[in-house]
N, C-alpha and C positions, 0 to 999 in steps of 0.2 A: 521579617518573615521567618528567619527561624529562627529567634526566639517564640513567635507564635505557636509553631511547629513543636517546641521542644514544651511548650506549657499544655498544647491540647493533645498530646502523645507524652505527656511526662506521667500519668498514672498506671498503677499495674494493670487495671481495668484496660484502658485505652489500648494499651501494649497486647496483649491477651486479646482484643477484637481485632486487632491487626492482624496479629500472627496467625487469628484462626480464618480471617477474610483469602491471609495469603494462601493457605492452608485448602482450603475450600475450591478455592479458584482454582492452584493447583490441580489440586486431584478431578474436579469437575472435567478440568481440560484434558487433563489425560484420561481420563477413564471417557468422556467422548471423545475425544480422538480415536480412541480403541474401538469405541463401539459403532461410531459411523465408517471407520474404514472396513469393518466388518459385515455390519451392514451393505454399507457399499458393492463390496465384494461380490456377497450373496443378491443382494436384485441386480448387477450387474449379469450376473449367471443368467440369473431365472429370465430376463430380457432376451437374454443372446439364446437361450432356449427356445423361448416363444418365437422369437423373432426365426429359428430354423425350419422350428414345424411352421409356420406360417408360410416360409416361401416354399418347404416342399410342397404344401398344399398349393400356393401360386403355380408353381414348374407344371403340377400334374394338368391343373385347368389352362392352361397357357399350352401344354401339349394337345388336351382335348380340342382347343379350339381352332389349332392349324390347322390338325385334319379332321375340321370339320368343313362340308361343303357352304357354298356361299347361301344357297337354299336354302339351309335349314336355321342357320343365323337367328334369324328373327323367332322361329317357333322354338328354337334352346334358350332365349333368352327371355322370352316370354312365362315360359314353363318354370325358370330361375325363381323369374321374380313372384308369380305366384306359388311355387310349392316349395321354394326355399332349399336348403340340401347345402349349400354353400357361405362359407364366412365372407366370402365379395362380396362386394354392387358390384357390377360386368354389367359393361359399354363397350359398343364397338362402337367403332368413332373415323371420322373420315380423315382428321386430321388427329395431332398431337393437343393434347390439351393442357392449358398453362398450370400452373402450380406454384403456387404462394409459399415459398418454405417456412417454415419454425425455424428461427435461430438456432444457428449452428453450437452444436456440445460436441465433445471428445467421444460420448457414448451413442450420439445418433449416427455420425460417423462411420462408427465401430456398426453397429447393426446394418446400417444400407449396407457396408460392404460385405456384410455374411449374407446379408438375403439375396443380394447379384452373385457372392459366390455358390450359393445353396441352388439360387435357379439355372445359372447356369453348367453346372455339375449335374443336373438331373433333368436336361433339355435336352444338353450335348449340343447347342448351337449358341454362335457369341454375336449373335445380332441385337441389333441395339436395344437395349433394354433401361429404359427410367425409372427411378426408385426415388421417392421421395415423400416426408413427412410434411402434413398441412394442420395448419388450426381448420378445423371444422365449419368456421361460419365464414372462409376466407376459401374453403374451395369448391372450385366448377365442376360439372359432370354435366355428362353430356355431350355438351358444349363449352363455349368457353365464356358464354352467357348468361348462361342460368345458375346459379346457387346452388350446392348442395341442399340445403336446409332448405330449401325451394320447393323441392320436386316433389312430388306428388305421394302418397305414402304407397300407394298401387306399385310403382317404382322398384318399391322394396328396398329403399337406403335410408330407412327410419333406425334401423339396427344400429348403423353408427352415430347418432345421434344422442350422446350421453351428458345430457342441460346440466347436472350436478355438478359436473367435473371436467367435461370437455374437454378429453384426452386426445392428441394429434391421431390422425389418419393415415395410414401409411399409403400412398397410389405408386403401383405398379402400370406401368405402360410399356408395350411394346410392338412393335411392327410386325404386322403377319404379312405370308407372301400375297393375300390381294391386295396390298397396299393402304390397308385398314390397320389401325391400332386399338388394338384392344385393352380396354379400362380395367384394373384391376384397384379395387379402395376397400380396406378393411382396416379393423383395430385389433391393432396387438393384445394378445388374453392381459389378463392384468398381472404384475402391477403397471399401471403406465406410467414409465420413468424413464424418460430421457432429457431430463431435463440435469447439469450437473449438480448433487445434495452438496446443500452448504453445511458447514462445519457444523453450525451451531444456530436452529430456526429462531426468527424471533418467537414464537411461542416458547421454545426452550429455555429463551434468555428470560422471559417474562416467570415460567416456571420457577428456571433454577435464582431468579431475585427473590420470587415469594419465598421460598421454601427457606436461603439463608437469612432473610433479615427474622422470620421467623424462629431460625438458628441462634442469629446472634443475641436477638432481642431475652432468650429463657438463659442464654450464656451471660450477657450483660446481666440480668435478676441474679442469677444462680453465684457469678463473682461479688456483686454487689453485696448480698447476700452474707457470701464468706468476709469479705475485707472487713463485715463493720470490727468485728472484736479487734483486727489491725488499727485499723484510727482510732478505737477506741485506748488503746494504747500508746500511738504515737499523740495522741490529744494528752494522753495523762503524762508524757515523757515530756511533752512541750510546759505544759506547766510545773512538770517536778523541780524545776529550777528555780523556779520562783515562790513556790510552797512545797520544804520539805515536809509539812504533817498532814499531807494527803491520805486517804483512806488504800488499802491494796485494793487492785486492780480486779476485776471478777475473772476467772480462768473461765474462758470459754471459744468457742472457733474449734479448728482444725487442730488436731496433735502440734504441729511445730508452732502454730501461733498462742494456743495452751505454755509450750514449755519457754518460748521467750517472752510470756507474761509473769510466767514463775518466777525466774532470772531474773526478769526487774522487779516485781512485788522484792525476792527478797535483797536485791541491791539497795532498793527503797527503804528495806527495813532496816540494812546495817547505816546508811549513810543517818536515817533518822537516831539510833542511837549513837551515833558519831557524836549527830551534834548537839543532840543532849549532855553527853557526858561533857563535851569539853565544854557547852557553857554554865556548866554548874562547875564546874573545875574551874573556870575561868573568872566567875562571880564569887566562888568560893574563897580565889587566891586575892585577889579584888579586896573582898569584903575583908579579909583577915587580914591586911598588910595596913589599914584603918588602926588597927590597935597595937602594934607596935611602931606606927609614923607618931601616934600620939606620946606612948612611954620617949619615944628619942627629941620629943620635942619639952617634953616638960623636965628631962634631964638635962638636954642641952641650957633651960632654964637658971640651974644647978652651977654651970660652969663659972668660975671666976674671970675667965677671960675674955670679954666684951663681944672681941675681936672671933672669935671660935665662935663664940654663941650665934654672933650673927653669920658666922660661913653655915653651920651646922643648920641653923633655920632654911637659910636660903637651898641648900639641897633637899632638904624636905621640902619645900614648898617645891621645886624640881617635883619628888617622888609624888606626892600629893598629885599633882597634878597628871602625872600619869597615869594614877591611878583612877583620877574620875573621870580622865580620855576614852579610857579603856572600857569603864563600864556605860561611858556614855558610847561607845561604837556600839556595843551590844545591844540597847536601847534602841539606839536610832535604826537599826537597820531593821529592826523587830520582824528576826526570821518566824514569828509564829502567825505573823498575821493571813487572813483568807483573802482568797480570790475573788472579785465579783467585778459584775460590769460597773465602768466608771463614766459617770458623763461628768468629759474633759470641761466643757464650757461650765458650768457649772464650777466644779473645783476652779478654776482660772481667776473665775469671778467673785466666788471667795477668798481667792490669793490677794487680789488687786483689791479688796474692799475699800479703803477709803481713798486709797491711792489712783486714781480712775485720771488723777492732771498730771502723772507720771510715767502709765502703763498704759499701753495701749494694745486690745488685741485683735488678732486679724486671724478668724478662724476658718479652716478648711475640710471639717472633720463633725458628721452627725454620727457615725455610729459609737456609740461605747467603744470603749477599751478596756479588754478585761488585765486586772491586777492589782495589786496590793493599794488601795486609796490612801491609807495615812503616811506610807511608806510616799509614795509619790508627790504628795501635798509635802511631807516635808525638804524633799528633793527639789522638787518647783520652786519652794516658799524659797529657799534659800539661796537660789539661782539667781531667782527677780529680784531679793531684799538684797544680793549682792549689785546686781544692778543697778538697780534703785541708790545704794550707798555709795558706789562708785563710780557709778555715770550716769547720777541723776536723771536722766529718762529711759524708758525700757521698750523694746516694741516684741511683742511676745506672736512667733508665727506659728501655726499648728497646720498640718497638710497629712491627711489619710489619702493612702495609696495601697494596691491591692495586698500589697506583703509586708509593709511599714507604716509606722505611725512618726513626724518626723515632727520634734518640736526645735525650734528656732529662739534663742533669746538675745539678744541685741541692744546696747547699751551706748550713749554716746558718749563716755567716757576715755579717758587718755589710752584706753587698753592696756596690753604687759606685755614686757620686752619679749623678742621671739627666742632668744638664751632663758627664758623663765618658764616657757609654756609646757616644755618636757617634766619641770617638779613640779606644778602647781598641784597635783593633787597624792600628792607624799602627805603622810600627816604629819602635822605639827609648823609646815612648811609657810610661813605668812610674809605678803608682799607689803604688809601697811602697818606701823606703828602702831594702832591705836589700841587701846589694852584692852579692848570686847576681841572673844573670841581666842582659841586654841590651834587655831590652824586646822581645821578636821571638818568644817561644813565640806567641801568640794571634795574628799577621798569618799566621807559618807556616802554624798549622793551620788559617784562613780560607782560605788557599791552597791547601791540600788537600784541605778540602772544596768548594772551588768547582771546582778539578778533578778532579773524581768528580761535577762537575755538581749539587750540590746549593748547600745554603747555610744559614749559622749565626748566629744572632740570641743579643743577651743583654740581662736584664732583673731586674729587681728581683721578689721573691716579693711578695706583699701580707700575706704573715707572716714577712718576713724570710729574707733568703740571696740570693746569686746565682742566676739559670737560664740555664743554656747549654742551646739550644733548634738540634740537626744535624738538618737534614731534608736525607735521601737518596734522589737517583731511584732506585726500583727495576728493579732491571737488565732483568725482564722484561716 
């Protein structure tokens, strides 16, 4: 898991939408935090306002109607309900009538108890007095039978009837001295909010998703974008290892990714004259130590002493012999050759040509791999023909995986002692008699694979044979 973790968060991209995700969300949440408490605040106010003027207007009608006689009752409410003048529906009522409340908040609360303090302050009497919020299609008038939303529009309680939004009801009831209760039901002026705001609406959260993936999505382009001349770079630094005559790099990107292309173009360009010079110094010292091994050998010719003549040969044949080691390393590793995709099966299958009842192979691997092909073939060739000459059968594995290319070679031969495995690829270093050979195939092809950036281990099977063990970066 976290290795997964550390692969799909290991690019600068990836890092960069994180930090701006975290970034975002931060600031989102604090700056709503700030604005809903703000908010809050303020329709808090404007509620406990309305909610004031509302009950002095309750106090004033609530006064009107104690002293008002029982007689005229019916022609003042009458009068209400057709020529209006008032924000109630007013019932007088013989008994108390029930009331369905709205789930309790901290701010409805907070409002009944200013509108009981409001009417009671401007009555001057502390008889019992009910205050209380309903859903609209849940409360009675009248009676405790009939519906609100029932009653006839003549009535005159159409006013609180708001279908859009069906904002609670506030009903005041209170007890007059003829032992009637008179119905007070209105709607608070707006905003209607007594309900407690959440932090953060789901329309918010649906908002503030569109708007960052929107964010992220021109930020993701916009890196994407800048990074290429970066890989563009680390793609040419991955293969400068394995082809120093690569072309310089194009300066382009951002200033800082401009000046460490510069740095490398011109590191590139000294390491390339590097190594020109020393292998022309090297071929040169090479080629010219040819003409005086010859002058010391046709003098040595000269000698009367048998005995001399032949030591004198035999150290030349020593020198000689270093000397065409030497220019054969330069050869074989042939630092000028190009890069290109290589299909392994293919090479494999020209390696093993006739030899197909001695080599057997087991492949795990369709993509290409990019690098040096003759460089390689001769690396292979000389792995399996050791194989092949030493432990007459070979089983050759190849396994691609996402960062390596792993070649396997396997031989049923007696192996080499585990005091031998540390020098085996020293040159000139030979485990076997036989007079083919300088001792330099296995430094070679260590050489080869370490420039193609990878590296080659050898070891004893625990059922017997050699294992030559290539692991290669994969180029992508």
């Amino acid at each position: 898991m976290i290795a997964y973790f550390q692969k799909l968060f290991g690019s600068l991209i990836s890092r960069v939408l994180v930090l701006t995700i975290v970034a975002l969300v931060a600031a989102e949440s604090l700056t709503s935090f700030f604005w809903m408490s703000q908010f809050k605040n303020t329709e808090r106010k404007v509620v406990i306002t309305n909610a004031q003027n509302l009950a002095k207007t309750a106090a004033t009608t609530i006064s009107f109607f104690q002293r008002l006689p029982d007689r005229d009752l019916p022609v003042m409410l009458e009068q209400l309900r057709v020529l209006g003048g008032s924000p109630f529906f007013i019932s007088v009522n013989k008994k108390e009538i029930k009331v369905q409340p709205i789930p309790d908040t901290r701010l409805k609360d907070e409002v009944l108890s200013e509108i009981k303090e409001t009417v009671y302050d401007h009555i001057g009497d502390k008889r019992k007095l009910l205050a209380e919020f309903s859903d609209p299609d849940d409360l009675h008038a009248i009676n405790n039978n009939v519906l609100l939303k029932y009653l006839s529009p003549a009535l005159g309680a159409s006013h609180l009837i708001v279908p859009s939004i069906k904002p609670p009801i506030l009903v005041l009831q209170m007890k007059l001295d003829n032992d009637k209760w008179l119905y007070l039901a209105a709607l608070l002026p707006p905003p209607y909010l007594l309900d407690d705001l959440v932090f953060i609406s789901p329309a918010q959260v649906v908002s503030i998703f569109v708007i960052k993936l929107i964010l992220l999505g021109l930020i993701y382009l916009a890196f994407h974008w800048l990074m290429t001349p970066l890989r563009n770079l680390a793609a040419a630094a991955g293969e400068f290892s394995i082809d120093f005559s690569k072309p310089p790099i194009e300066e382009q990107g951002t200033s800082e990714i401009i000046a460490a292309t510069r740095a490398f173009n011109h590191l590139q360009e000294k390491l390339q004259r590097y190594i020109d010079d020393r292998e022309v110094l090297f071929r040169s010292v090479s080629h010219d130590l040819k003409t005086p091994i010859t002058r010391l050998r046709l003098r040595a010719e000269l000698l009367d002493d048998e005995k001399q003549t032949d030591a004198f040969n035999v150290d030349l044949d020593d020198l000689e012999m270093l000397v065409k080691a030497a220019l054969q390393i330069v050869k074989e590793t042939d630092i000028h050759e190009d890069i290109e995709e290589i299909n392994l099966r293919q090479l494999l299958l020209q390696i093993v040509g006739t030899q197909g009842d001695k080599i057997t192979l087991h492949l795990d691997s369709k993509r290409p791999y990019r690098g040096k092909y003759y460089a390689l073939k001769r690396c292979l060739s000389n792995l399996i023909d050791n194989g092949v000459k030493y432990g007459e059968k070979v089983d050759v594995y190849v396994k691609d995986s996402a960062n390596s290319l792993i070649i396997t070679i396997q031989d049923q031969g007696p192996g080499i002692k585990e005091s031998e495995l540390g020098s085996i690829f020293t040159p000139y270093v030979r485990l076997h008699d036989d007079s083919k050979g300088h001792g330099l195939g296995l430094g070679i092809a260590k050489n080869i694979i370490q420039a193609h950036g990878g590296d080659i281990r050898l070891f004893n099977h625990l059922k017997g044979g050699l294992v030559v063990c290539i692991v290669l970066p994969n180029s992508e």
